[in-house]
C-alpha positions as CSV (number, residue, x, y, z in Angstrom):
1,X,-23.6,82.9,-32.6
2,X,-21.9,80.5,-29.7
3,X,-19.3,77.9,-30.5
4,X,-21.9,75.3,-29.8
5,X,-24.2,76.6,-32.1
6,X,-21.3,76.7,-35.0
7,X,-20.7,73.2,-34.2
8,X,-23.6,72.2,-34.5
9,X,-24.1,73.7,-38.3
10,X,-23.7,71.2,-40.9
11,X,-23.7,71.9,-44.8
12,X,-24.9,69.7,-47.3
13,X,-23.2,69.8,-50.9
14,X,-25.3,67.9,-53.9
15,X,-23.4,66.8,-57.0
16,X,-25.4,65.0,-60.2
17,X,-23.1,63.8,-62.9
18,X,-23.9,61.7,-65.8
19,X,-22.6,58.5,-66.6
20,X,-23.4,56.0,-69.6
21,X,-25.5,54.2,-67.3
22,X,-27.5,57.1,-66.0
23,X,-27.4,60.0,-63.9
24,X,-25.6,59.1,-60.4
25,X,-26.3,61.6,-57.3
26,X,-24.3,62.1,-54.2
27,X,-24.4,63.9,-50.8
28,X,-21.7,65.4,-48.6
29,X,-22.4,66.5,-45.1
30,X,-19.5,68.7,-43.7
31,X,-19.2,70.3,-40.4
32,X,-18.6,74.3,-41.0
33,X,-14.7,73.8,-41.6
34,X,-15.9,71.2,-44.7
35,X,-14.7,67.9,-42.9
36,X,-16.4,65.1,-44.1
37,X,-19.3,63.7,-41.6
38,X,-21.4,61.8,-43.7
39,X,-21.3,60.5,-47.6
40,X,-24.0,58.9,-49.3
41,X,-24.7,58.2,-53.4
42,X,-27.2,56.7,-55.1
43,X,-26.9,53.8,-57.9
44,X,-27.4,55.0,-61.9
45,X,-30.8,56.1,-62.8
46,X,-32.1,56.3,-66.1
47,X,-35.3,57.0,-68.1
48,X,-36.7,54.8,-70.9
49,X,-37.6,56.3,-74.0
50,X,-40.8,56.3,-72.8
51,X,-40.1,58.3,-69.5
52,X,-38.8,60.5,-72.0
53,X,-41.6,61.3,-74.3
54,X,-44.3,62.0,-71.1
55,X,-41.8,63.5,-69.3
56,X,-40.5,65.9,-72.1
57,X,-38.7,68.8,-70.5
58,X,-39.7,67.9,-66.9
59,X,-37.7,65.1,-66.9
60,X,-34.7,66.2,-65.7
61,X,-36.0,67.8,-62.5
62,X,-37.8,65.2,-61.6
63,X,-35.2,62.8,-62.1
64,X,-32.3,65.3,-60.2
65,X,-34.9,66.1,-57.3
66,X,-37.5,63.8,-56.8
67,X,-35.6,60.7,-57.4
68,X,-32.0,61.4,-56.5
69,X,-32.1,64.2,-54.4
70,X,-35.0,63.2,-51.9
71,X,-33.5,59.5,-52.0
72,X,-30.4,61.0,-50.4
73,X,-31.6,63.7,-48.5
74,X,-33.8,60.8,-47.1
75,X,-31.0,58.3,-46.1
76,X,-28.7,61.0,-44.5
77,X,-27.8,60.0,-40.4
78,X,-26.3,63.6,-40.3
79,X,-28.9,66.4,-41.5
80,X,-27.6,69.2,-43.0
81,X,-28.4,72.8,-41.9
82,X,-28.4,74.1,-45.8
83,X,-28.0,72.3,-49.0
84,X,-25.3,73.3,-51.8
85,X,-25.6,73.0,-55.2
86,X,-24.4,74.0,-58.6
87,X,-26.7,72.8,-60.9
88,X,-30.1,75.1,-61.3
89,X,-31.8,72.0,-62.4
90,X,-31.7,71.0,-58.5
91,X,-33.6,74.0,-57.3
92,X,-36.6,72.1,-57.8
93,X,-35.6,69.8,-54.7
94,X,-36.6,72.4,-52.5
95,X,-40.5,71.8,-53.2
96,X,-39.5,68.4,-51.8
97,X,-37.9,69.0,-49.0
98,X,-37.8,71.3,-45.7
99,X,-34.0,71.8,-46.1
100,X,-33.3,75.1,-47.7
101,X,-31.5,74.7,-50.8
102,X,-29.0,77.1,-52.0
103,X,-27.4,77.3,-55.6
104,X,-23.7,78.9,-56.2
105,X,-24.6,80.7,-58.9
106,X,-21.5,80.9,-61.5
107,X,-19.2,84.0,-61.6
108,X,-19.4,84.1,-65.3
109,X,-23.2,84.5,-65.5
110,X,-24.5,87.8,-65.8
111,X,-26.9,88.3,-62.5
112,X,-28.5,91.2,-62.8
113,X,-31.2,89.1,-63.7
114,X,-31.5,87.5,-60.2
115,X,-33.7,89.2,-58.2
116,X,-32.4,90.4,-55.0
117,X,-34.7,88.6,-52.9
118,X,-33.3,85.5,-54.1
119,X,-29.9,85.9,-53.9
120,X,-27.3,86.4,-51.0
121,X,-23.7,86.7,-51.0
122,X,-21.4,84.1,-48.5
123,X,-18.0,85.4,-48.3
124,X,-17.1,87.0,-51.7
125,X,-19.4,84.1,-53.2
126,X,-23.4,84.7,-54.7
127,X,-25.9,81.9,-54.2
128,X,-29.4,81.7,-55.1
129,X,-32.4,80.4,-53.5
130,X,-35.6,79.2,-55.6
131,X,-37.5,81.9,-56.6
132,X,-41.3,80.5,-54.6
133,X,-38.8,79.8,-51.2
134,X,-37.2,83.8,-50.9
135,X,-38.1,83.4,-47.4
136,X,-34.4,81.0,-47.3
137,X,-32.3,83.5,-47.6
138,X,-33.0,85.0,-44.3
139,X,-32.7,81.7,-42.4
140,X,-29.7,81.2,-44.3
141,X,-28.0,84.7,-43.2
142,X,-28.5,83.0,-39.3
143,X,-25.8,80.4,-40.4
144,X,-23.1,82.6,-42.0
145,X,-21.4,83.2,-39.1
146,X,-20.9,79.5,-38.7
147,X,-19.0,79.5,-41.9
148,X,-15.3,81.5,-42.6
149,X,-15.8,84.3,-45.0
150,X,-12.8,82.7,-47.1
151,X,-14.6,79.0,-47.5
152,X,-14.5,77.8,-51.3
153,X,-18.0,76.6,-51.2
154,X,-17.5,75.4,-55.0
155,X,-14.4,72.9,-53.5
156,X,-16.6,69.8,-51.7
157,X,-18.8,69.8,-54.9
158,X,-15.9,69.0,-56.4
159,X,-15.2,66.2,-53.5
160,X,-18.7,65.3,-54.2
161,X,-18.2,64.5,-58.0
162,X,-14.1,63.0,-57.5
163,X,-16.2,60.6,-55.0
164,X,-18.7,59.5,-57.2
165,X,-16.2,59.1,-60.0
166,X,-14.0,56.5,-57.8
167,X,-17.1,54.9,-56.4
168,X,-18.3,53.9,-60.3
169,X,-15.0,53.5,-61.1
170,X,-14.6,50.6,-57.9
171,X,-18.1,49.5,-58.2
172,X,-19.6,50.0,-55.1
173,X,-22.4,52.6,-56.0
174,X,-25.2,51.8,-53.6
């Protein structure tokens, strides 16, 4: 991979957290090195008890993907190469969007149960892809020479979620 190809590759990292108000979203684009090039977040949203009784156990995909994560995915200048997550509830998003989607799957979970079509390793960390979009992982092994094999990919989700903390603590959620 050339220099100018590295440069060019741009990850996204996902965070949901839950506030009183409702679930709050937010997206970090990175270069490769994790400097911030773009951050966007989206205001509270939550369902009414009604949402919740159609909905029943769909509703927090649809609320995590289809709301939140399209929303930002949507308003980003700077379009990621990959998106991050850590939260399997946001695999869904990938059946909404073109952007592979790749979930850090947790040290502490047993995954022998992954299938190994759905799973690479970046660095000494596992992700997974959804199960219906295997096809990812290969267009996602193009990119991993674009990113060092010592990058904490589990750090700008953390960035992600410190951001969105300060932002409903100041106010300015948007």
């Amino acid at each position: 991979m050339t220099e100018a190809a590295r440069d060019k590759f741009h990850l996204g990292f996902l965070r949901i957290v839950a506030t009183d108000a409702g679930y709050v979203g937010g997206m970090l684009v990175t270069n490769r090195l994790g400097r911030p090039l773009e951050f966007q977040c989206t205001t509270p949203v939550k369902a009414n008890r009604t949402q919740e009784i159609l909905y029943g156990p769909t509703l927090k995909p649809f609320l995590f993907s289809e709301l939140i994560g399209v929303t930002l995915i949507d308003r980003l200048q700077v379009k990621p190469q990959v998106v991050l997550i850590d939260q399997e509830s946001l695999l869904d998003l990938r059946e909404h969007v073109s952007l592979p989607i790749v979930c850090l799957v947790d040290e502490t979970r047993e995954t022998r149960d992954l299938p190994d079509e759905s799973r690479l390793s970046l660095g000494a960390q596992l992700l997974r892809v959804h199960s219906e979009y295997t096809s990812d992982v290969s267009t996602i092994q193009q990119w991993t020479g674009a990113i060092p094999g010592n990058a904490d990919l589990h750090e700008p989700l953390d960035r992600v979620r410190e951001a969105l903390e300060e932002t409903l603590r100041s106010g300015s959620a948007a």
